[in-house]
C-alpha positions, 0 to 999 in steps of 0.5 A, spaced: 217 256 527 223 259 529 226 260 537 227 267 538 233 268 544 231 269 550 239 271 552 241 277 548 243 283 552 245 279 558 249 272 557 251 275 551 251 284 547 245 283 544 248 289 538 251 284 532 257 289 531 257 289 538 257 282 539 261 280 533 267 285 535 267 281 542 267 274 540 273 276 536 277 279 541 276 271 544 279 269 538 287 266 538 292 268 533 295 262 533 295 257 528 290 251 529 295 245 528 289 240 528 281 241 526 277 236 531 269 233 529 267 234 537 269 238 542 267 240 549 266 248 551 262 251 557 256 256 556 257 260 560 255 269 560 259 270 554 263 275 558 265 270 563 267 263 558 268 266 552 277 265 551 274 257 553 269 257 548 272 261 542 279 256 544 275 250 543 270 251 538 276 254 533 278 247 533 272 244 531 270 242 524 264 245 522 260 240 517 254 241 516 251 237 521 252 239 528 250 236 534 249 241 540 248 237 546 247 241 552 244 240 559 238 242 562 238 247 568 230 248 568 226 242 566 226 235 568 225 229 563 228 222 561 234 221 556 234 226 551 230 232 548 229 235 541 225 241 538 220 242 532 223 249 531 226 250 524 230 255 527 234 258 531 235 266 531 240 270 534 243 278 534 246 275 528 240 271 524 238 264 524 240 257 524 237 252 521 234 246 525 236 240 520 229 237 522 229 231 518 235 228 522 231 230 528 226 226 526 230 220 525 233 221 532 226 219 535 225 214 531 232 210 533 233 213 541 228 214 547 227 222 547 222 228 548 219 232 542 218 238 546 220 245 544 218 248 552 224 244 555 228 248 549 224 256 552 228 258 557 235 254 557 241 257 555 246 252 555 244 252 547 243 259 545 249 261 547 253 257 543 249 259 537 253 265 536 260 263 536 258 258 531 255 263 526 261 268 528 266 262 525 262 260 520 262 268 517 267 270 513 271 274 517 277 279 513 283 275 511 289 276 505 288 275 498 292 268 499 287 265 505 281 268 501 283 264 496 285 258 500 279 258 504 274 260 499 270 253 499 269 253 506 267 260 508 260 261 509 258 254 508 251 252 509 251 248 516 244 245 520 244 244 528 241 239 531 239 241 538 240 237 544 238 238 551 241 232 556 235 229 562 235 223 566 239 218 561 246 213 561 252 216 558 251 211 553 246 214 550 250 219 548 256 215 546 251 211 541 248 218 539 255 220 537 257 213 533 251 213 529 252 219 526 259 221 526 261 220 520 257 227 517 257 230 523 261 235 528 258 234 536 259 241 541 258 238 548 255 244 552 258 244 560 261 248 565 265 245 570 264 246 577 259 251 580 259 256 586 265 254 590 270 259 592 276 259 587 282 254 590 277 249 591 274 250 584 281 249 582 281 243 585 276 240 582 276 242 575 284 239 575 280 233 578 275 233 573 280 235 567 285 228 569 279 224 569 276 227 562 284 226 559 285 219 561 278 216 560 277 214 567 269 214 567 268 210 573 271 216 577 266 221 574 261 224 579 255 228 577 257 235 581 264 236 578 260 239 572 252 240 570 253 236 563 257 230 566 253 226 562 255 228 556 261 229 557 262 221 560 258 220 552 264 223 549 269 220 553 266 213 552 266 215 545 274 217 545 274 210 549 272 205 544 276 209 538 283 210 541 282 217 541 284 222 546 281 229 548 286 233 549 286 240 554 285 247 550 284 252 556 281 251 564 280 257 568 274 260 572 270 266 573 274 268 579 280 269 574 275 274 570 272 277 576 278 278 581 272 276 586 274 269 588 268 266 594 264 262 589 266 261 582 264 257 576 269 252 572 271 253 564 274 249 560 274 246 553 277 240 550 277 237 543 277 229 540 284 227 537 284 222 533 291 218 536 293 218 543 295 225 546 303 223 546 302 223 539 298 229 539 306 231 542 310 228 538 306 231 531 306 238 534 311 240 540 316 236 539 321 242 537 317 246 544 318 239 549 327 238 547 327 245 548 324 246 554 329 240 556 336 243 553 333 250 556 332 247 563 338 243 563 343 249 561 340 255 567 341 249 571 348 249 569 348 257 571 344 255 577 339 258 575 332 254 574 328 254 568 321 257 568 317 256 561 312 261 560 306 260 555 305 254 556 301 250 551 294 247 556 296 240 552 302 239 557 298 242 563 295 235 563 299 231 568 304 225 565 310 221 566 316 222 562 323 219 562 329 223 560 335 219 557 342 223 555 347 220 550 354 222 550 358 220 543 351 214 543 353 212 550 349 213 556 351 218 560 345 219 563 338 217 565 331 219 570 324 218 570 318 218 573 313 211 573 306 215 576 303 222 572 304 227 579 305 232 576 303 237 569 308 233 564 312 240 562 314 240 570 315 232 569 320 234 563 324 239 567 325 235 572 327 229 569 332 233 565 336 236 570 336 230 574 338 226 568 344 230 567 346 232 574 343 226 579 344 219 576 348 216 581 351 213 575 354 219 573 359 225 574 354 231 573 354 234 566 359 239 563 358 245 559 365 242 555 360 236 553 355 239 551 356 239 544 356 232 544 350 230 547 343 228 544 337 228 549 332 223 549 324 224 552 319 218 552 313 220 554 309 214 557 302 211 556 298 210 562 300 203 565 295 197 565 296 191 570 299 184 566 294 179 569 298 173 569 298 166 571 305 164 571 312 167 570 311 163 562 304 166 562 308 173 563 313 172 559 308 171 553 305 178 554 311 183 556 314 183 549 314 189 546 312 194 552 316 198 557 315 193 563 314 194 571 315 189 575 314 189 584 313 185 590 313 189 596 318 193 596 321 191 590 321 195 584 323 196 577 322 198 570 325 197 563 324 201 557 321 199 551 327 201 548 331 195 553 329 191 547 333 193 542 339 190 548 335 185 550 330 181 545 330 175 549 324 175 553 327 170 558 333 174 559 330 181 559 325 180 564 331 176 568 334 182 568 329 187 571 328 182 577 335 184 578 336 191 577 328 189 582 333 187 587 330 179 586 334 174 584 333 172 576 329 165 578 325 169 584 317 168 582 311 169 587 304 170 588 306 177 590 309 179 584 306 183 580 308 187 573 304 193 569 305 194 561 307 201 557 308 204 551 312 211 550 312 217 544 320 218 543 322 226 542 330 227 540 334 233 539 341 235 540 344 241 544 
């Protein structure tokens, strides 16, 4: 039995070479530096999400079985519901529906069987179209032809799931049972009918909390999949994976009509943190963007960058260290993430340059001479501890905060290499805190990080 598409001709042309022309023009013509096994997209009319679409699924792996989980804007049930349609049609022909994955679904998760929840929901069909489109052949050299030969055009079954009533937790296990022979599309818009300012408010509310795993602070109204999206971000918790931002905007900005827009974003799994996901494939565009904010400055100009990569719109701390001749010559940062980390980079690296209070300001003559350092911090998570000799256990080898009310200090990672004594180094941090290097109280209290290194010459 196959579902027939309910939707060409309105979310999305209903001609194939009509649409096929439109779902290229989404395409990007930069190279995709990494290939992920899950991403997030919106599912939108094609005309309004597509760019968010096609950024997103062009970083997804197409294996063989896919997993699209969807929400349902039409019918209410609990936990989670699977068709018995063999295929999905569409303008440009049929997938297969892997029944036997289905059917073993049921038998291992609380679900539906029902092909009616499925009629008149378009969280899935639109999707179709843009798997079919980057799993077809498309015109290409000789050489990638070639290269690519094996994996163009490989068969692939879609495994169709629409989100009810259920914890994310289903979703998060769904996704660990069948992860290793599977890639997972989690079908989501953002947030819905508001006017644009507010829109973009909530999305970049919604996008830091996706980026940063914080579950706790999701809340159903910021996107009509959030389960789903709290099951991938589960998933990426309890593997050490990041996702990362590929595009956000909303249909305002396609429209030009700003009172009551709909939020797109898209996201893929990383398999590592996000500042190695940098420091693997931005190392060269983030020294640049520092040497070229400190030069302008130097003319006393300010430094815009254009075209920056979505990945570095996401907010996050940094610090920049200058070394003359291996000497320090100067060195700013930032503890909290407050703004996007381009911006954090820019700002670190003029202050760093101009305005430590160590330091005379940085001169053209001596910039032949100087080596830029860019750490970008991890999120800080909280020391428990019982005593100064319980800290002293935990500290090594992290960047360390200390604070007692209005006292405060941070030291590096890198401090280590100067100070390996863990009674030493963290007496040093209390005085550079303002405290006297024996102080210890129920008050204080000390955070730990980590940082991914970027270093370049002018």
């Amino acid at each position: 039995m196959n579902k027939k598409p309910n939707f060409a001709g309105s979310f999305y042309p209903e001609k194939p070479d009509e649409l096929t022309n439109l779902l290229n023009s989404y395409k990007s013509d930069a190279k995709i530096d990494y290939k992920s096994k899950a991403v997030i997209v919106p599912h939108a009319g094609v005309y309004y999400s597509g760019y968010a679409a096609m950024a997103g699924l062009q970083r997804l792996e197409l294996l063989e079985n896919i997993f699209i989980i969807a929400p349902s804007h039409h019918e209410k049930f609990r936990n989670i519901a699977l068709p018995e349609y063999t295929f999905f049609d569409t303008p440009l022909g049929s997938i297969e529906v892997n029944n036997r994955r289905i059917k073993e679904i049921s038998e291992k998760f609380p679900c539906l069987i029902s092909n009616e929840v499925f009629e008149n929901e378009h969280s899935i069909e639109v999707i179709l179209p843009f798997i079919q489109n980057l799993n077809t052949p498309q015109i290409m050299s000789a050489k990638d032809f070639v290269k690519e030969f094996k994996k163009i055009g490989h068969k692939i079954r879609i495994i169709p799931i629409l989100v009810g009533d259920c914890d994310y937790r289903l979703i998060s296990d769904l996704i660990s049972a069948y992860w290793e022979d599977s890639s997972f599309i989690i079908s989501s818009d953002l947030s819905h009918f508001y006017p644009q300012n507010e829109c973009r408010q909530i999305d970049t509310y919604t996008a830091t909390i996706i980026e940063t795993g914080k579950l706790e602070s999701f809340q159903s109204g910021q996107a009509c999949n959030i389960i789903g999206i709290m099951g991938l971000v589960d998933f990426a918790n309890a593997n050490d994976s990041s996702l990362i931002r590929t595009i956000m905007y909303n249909s305002g900005d396609i429209t030009h009509e700003p009172e009551k827009v709909v939020g797109y974003g898209s996201w893929f799994l990383y398999s590592d943190s996000k500042n190695d996901y940098l420091e693997k494939f931005y190392s060269k565009y983030i020294t640049a963007t520092a040497k070229s904010a400190i030069l302008e400055a130097l003319s006393d100009n300010e430094y815009k960058p254009e075209n920056i990569p979505a990945v570095l719109t996401q907010y996050g701390a940094s610090f920049v260290t200058l070394k003359l001749n291996g000497n320090l010559r100067g060195c700013i940062g930032s503890i909290f993430p407050t703004k996007p980390l381009i911006l954090d980079i820019i700002d670190n690296a003029k202050n760093a340059a101009f305005y430590d209070s160590r330091f005379e300001p940085l001169t053209e003559r001596e910039l032949p001479y100087i080596e830029i350092n860019i750490s970008m911090l991890s999120s800080l998570e909280r020391i428990p501890f019982k005593d100064e000799k319980d800290l002293l256990s935990k500290i090594y080898p992290y960047g360390i905060i200390i604070s007692d009310r209005n006292n405060r200090a941070v030291y590096l990672p890198e401090v280590w290499e100067q100070l390996p004594n863990r009674e030493i180094f963290l007496k040093s941090l209390k005085e550079k805190a303002g405290m006297h290097p024996n102080y210890f109280s129920r008050a204080l209290e000390a955070y730990k990080f980590t940082t991914t290194g970027i270093s370049g010459h002018f």
